[in-house]
C-alpha positions as CSV (number, residue, x, y, z in Angstrom):
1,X,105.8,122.7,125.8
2,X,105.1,119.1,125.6
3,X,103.0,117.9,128.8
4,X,104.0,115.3,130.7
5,X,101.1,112.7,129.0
6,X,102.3,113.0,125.5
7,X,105.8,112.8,126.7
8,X,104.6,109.1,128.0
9,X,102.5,108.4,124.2
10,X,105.9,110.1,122.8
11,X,108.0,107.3,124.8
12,X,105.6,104.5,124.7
13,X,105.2,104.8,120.9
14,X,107.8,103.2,117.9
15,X,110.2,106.1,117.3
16,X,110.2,107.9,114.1
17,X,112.9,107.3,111.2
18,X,116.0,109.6,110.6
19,X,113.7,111.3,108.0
20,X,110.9,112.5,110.1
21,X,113.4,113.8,112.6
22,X,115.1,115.9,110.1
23,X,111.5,116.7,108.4
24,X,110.4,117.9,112.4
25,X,114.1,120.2,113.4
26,X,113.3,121.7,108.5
27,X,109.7,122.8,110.3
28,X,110.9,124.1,113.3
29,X,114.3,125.9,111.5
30,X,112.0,127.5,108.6
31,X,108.6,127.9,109.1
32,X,106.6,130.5,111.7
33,X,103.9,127.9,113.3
34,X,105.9,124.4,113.5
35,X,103.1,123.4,116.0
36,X,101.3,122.5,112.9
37,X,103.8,120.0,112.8
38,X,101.5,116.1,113.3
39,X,104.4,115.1,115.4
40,X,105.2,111.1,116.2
41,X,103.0,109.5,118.4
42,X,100.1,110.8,115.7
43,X,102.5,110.0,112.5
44,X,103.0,106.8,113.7
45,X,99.1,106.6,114.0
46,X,98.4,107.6,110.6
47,X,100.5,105.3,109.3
48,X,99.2,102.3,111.2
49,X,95.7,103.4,110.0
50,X,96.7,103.5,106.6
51,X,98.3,99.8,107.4
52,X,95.3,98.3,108.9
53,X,92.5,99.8,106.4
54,X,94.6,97.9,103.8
55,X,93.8,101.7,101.3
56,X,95.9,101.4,98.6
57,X,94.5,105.0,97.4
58,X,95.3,107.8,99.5
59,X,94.3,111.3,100.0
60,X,95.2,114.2,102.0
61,X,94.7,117.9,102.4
62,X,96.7,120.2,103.9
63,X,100.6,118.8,103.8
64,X,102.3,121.4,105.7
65,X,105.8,120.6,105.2
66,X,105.2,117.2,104.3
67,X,105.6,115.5,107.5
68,X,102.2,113.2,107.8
69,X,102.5,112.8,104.1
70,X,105.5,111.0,104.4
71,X,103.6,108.9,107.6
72,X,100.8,108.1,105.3
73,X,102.7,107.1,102.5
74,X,105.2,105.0,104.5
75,X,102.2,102.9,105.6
76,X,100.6,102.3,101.9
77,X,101.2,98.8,100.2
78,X,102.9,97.6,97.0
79,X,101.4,99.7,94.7
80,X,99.7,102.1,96.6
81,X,99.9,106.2,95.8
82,X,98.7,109.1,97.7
83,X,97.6,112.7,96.5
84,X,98.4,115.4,98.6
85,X,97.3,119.0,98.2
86,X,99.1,121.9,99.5
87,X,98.5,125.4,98.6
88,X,102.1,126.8,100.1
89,X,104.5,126.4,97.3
90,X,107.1,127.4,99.5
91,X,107.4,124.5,101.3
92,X,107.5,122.5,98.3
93,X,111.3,122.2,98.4
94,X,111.5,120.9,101.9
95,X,108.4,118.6,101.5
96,X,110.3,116.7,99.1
97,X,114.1,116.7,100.0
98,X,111.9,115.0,103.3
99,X,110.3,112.6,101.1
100,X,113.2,111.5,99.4
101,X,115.1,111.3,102.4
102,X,112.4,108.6,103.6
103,X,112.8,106.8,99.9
104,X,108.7,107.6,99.6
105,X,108.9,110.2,96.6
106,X,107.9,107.8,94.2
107,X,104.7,107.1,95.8
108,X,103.5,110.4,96.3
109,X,101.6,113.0,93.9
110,X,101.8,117.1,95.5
111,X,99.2,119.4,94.0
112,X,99.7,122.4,95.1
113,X,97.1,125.4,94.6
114,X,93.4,125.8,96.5
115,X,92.3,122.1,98.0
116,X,88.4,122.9,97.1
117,X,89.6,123.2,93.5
118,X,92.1,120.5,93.1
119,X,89.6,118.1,94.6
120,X,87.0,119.2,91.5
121,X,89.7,117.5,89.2
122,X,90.1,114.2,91.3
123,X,88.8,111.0,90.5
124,X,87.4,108.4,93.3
125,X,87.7,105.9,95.0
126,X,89.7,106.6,97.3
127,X,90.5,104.4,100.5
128,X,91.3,106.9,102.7
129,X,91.7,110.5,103.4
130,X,93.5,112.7,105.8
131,X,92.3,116.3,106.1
132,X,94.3,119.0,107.9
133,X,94.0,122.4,106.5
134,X,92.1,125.4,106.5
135,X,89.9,125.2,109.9
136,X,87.3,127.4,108.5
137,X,86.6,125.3,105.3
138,X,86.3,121.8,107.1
139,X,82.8,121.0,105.6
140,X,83.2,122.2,102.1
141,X,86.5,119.6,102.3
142,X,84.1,116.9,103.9
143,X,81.6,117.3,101.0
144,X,84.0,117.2,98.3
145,X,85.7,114.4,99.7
146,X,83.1,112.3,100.7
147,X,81.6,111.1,97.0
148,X,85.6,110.4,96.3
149,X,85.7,107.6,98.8
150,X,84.8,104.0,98.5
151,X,82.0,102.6,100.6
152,X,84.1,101.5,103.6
153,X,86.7,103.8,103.4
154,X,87.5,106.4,106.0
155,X,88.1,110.2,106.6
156,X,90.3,111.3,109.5
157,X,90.2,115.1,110.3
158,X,92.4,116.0,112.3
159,X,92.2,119.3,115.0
160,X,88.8,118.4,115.9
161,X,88.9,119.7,119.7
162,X,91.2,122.9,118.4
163,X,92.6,123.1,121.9
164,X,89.4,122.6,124.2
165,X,87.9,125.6,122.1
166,X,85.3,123.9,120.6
167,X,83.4,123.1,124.2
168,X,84.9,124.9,126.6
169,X,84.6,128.7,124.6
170,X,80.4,129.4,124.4
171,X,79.5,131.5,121.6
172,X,82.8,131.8,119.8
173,X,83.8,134.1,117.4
174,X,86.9,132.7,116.2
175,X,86.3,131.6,112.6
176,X,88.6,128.8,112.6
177,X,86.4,127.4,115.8
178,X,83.1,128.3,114.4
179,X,84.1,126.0,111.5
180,X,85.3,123.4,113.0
181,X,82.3,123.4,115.6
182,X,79.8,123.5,112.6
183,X,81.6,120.3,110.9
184,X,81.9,118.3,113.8
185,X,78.2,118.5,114.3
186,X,77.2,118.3,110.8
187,X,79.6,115.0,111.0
188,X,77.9,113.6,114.0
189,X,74.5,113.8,112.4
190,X,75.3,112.9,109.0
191,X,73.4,109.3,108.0
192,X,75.7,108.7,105.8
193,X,78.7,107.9,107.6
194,X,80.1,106.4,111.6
195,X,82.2,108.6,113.3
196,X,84.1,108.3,117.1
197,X,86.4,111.3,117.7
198,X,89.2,110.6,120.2
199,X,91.4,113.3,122.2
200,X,94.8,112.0,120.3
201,X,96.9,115.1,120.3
202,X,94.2,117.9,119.4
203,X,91.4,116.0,118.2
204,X,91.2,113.0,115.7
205,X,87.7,112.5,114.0
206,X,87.4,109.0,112.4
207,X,84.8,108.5,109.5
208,X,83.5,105.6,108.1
209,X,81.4,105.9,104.9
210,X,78.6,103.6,105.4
């Protein structure tokens, strides 16, 4: 149920297009977890981050049924292209009747199959990256992502406070929790990059590679 705060984000934000709307009622019609869903106030967010960055390359992992692909990708420039790696191949079908709904399709290349081994086969830079999959293999995303983007460029990882788990549960043995606690302290300590994380919807961390 939506809480009374991000009903007031929700309200206070620009609404989304005819196209994410149908993209949201697609996840919540056919798919089991449409939580996963990035929702407006943070597709809207995405897409201003991609805006004011200037990337012109984009990346993401974990596209779901497409709907913050289709936020990144709105935001990109003349030009621009974004990656996006899925491994569910049945959501491929939806992913793109929403893309072309939002006219985007051309700007967007789906690789679907395992993220760790599609990203072996990408080439750098990169301006930007959006990472949103598999909890429990955060860091080995991180470290194959990092050497593809620019100095500059940023990492956003999205689910970093995983519902309060991730300081509020001592000693957790949930996997996905256990990974995301181990990357968001490897990320905090890591010289080679800023971070600030901020409590937008379940946890947004921001990374700058220095």
């Amino acid at each position: 149920m939506e809480s009374p705060l991000d009903k007031y984000l929700r309200e206070h934000s620009s609404l989304p297009n005819g196209a994410l709307e149908w993209i949201e009622k697609q996840t919540n019609v056919r798919t089991v977890y449409p939580h996963m869903l990035s929702g407006s106030v943070q597709g809207e967010f995405l897409k201003m981050m991609v805006r004011l960055s200037g990337a012109k390359r984009v990346l993401e992992i974990g596209a779901f049924t497409g709907y913050s692909t289709c936020c990144l990708a709105s935001g990109l420039p003349e030009g621009g292209h974004l990656d996006t790696l899925e491994i569910n191949d049945e959501l491929e079908d939806l992913m793109r009747e929403g893309w072309s709904r939002a006219g985007v399709s051309d700007l967007i290349t789906l690789h679907l199959g395992d993220a760790l081994e599609t990203l072996a086969t990408l080439d750098g830079p990169y301006d930007l990256a959006f990472i949103d999959a598999n909890k429990r293999e955060y860091s080995q995303y991180y470290e194959a992502v990092l050497p593809l983007i620019r100095k500059g460029g940023l990492i956003i990882a999205d689910d970093v406070l995983w519902d309060g788990k991730v300081y509020e549960s001592a000693n957790s043995h949930d996997a996905q929790t256990q990974g995301l606690e181990i990357f968001n302290n490897f990320v905090a300590a890591d010289p080679r990059v800023e971070v600030v994380m901020i409590p937008l919807r379940d946890g947004l961390s921001l990374i700058m590679k220095k």
